[in-house]
N, C-alpha and C positions, 0 to 999 in steps of 0.2 A: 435659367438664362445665364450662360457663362461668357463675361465681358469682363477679365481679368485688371487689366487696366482701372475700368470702373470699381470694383473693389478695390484694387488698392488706395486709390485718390481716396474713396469713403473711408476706410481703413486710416489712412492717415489723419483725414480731417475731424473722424473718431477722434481720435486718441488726442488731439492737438486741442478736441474741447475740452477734454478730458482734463488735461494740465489747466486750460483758462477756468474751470468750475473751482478747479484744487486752491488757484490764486484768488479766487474771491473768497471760498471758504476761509484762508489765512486771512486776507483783509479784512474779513466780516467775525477776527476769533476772537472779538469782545463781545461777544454774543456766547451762550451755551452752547455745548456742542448739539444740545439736543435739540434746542430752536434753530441750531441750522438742518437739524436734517428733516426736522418738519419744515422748512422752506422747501429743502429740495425733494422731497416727495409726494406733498400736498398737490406745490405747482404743477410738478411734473405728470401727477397722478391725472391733474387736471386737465394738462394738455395730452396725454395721450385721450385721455375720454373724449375729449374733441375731435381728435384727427380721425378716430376709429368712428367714431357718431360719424362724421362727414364724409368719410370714403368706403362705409362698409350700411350705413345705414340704421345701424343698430351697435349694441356695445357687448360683446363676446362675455359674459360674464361668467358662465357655465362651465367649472369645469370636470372631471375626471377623478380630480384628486385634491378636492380645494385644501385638507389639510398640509399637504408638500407643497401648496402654493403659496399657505400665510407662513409655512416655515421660511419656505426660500426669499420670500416678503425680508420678514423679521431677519434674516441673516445680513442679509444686503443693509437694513438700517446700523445693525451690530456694526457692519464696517464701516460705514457713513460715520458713527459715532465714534470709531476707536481714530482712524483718519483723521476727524478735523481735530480730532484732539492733539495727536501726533504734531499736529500742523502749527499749533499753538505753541512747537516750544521747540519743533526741530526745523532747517531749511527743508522746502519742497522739495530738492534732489534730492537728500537721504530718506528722507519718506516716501518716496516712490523707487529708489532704488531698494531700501529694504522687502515693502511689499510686492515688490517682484519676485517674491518666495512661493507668491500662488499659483503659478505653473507646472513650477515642482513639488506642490503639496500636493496639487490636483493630479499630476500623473499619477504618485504612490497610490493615492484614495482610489483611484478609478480600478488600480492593478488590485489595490484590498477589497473596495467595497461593488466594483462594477466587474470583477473579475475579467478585465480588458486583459488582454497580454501586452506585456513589455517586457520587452527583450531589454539586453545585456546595456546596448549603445544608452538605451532613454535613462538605465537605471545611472549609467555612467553620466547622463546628461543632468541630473535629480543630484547626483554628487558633486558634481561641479560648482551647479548653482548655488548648492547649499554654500559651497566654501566661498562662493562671493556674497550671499547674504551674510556671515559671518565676518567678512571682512568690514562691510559696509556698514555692521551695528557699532562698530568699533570697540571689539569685546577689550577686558583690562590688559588679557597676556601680550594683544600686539600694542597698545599704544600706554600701557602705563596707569590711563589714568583711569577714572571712577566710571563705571557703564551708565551713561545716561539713561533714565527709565524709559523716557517717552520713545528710543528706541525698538523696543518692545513690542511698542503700539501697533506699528506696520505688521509687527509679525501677528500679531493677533487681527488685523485685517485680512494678512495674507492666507491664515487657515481657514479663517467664519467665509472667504471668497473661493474658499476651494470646494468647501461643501458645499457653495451656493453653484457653482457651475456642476458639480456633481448632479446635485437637484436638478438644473437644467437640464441634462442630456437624459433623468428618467422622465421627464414633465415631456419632452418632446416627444416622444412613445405614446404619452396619454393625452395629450390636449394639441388641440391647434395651438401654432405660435402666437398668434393674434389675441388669444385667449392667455399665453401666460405674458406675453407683454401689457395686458389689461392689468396683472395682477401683479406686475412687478413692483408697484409703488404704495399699491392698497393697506394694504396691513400695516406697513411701515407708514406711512401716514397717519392711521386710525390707532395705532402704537405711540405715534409721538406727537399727536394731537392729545390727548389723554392723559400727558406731561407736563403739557404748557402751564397748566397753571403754578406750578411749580417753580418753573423758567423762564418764563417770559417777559423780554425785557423790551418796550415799546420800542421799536425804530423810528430812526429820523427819514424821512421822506425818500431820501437818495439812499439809506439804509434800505427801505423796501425795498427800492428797484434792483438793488443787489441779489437779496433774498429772492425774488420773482425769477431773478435771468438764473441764479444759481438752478432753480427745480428746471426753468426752460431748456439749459446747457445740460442736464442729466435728460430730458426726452430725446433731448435731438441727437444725443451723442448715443445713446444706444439704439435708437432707430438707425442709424447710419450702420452702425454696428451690421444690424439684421439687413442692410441691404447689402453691404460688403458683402458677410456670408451666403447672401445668394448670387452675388454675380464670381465670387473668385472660391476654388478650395479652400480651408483651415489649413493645411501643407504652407498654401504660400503667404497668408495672411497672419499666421501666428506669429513667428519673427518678427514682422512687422512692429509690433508692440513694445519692441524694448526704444522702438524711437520717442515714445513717450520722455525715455528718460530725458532725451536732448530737448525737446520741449521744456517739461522740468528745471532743466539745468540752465536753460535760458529766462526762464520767467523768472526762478531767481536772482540771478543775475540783476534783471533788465528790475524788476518790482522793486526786490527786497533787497539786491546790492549784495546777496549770499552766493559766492563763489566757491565751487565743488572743490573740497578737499583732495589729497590723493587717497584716500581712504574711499573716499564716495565716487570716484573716478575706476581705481585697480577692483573695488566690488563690485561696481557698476557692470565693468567688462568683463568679467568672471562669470556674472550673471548671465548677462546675455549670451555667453558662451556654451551655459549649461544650456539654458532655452533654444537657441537653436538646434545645436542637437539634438535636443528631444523634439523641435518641430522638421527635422529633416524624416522624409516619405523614409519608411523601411524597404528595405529590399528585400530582407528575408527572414523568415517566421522566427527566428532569431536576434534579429535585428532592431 
């Protein structure tokens, strides 16, 4: 069902919870990183077992390949965990403008390990970006001073989320969707339930509800996701994504009172630069 329009409103309202999830993760980083992301995949875990119980009758659990399931599980938490960490000591802008390196990790992977083709333009659009991720970690040689670690972080979100959408597109070949959106939270839940006692540091009441909307904002936002992708192409919905940063840039702002450097702005756009290119439709088998 191809209702263009309708994907992108989803697309957008995606990515816009996306950023509101990211802003509680920071408000709630007196907490573990790891007890947040047992909040957000518990809940979430929880609320898709619902929606799917209610509108399918049953809960898709079976699948194909369950070991590429708990892997792509556990990757997804890897970045949950390197992200709020991130989160905890750099502005929301630069950490989501950094990890917008996973576009361009994920085209390379697909050409190495999916043996997709990519031509000349995408590999030129993979070099671009990289140069705006570089700019935006704020290495020493342009700004002088000391490479903040937690920089880092995003980049190691931005690879463990490359190989997770890699995962995806073989999962899609073997299992219903409905089946790996069952399994997207499992593992990673049953991985960092299996922590808490380690970590766990009692919340205060409006603390829970935090923790609850965070796993509810991670179902609903990738459920939107999965309807985008079915009513519009990836061609026109890819791009789309770097509006995220503006979100970003604004919850900072508006929360935290952290206004985008030029560093976080000229790599920002650098970024998106390389990305759309690589999401622009080929014309020819070179291309």
């Amino acid at each position: 069902m191809d209702r263009p329009l309708h994907g992108v409103a989803l697309q957008l309202a995606a990515l816009m919870l996306f950023v509101v999830m990211d802003t509680l993760f920071k408000l709630l980083s007196d907490f573990h990183a790891v007890q947040l992301a047992w909040a957000r995949f518990t809940f979430s875990a929880l609320a898709v077992a619902v929606t799917l119980r209610l509108v399918m009758g049953r809960l898709p659990w079976r699948s194909r390949a369950p070991g590429l399931q708990v892997l792509r599980s556990l990757l997804l938490l890897g970045c949950t965990l390197t992200f709020t960490e991130a989160l905890a000591h750099i502005p929301i802008a630069d950490a989501t403008a950094v990890g917008f390196a996973s576009p361009l990790i994920t085209v390379a992977l697909a050409a190495l390990l999916l043996r997709e083709p990519v031509g000349w333009r995408r590999w030129a659009g993979v070099a671009i970006g990289f140069a705006g991720v570089m700019i935006a970690v704020r290495p020493p040689f342009l700004t002088g001073e000391a490479l903040h670690w937690a920089y880092l972080l995003p980049l190691c979100t931005a690879t463990m989320f490359a190989f997770y959408q890699i995962l995806t597109r073989r999962l899609a070949k073997l299992d219903d969707p409905r089946t790996t959106i069952m399994h997207t939270a499992l593992a990673a839940a049953v991985a960092a339930s299996l922590l808490q006692p380690f970590v766990f540091m009692p919340p205060a009441p409006v603390e829970w509800v935090g923790l609850v909307m965070v796993g509810l904002l991670g179902a609903l936002s990738h459920g939107l996701l999965v309807l985008a992708y079915a009513r519009a192409p990836a061609s026109l919905l890819a791009p789309l994504s770097y509006s995220q940063l503006i979100w970003a840039m604004l919850a900072g702002i508006l929360v935290f009172a952290d206004w985008p450097d030029l560093f976080t702005l000229v790599g920002a756009a650098v970024i998106a630069a390389g990305g759309i290119l690589i999401a622009l439709p080929r014309r020819t088998a070179a291309g």
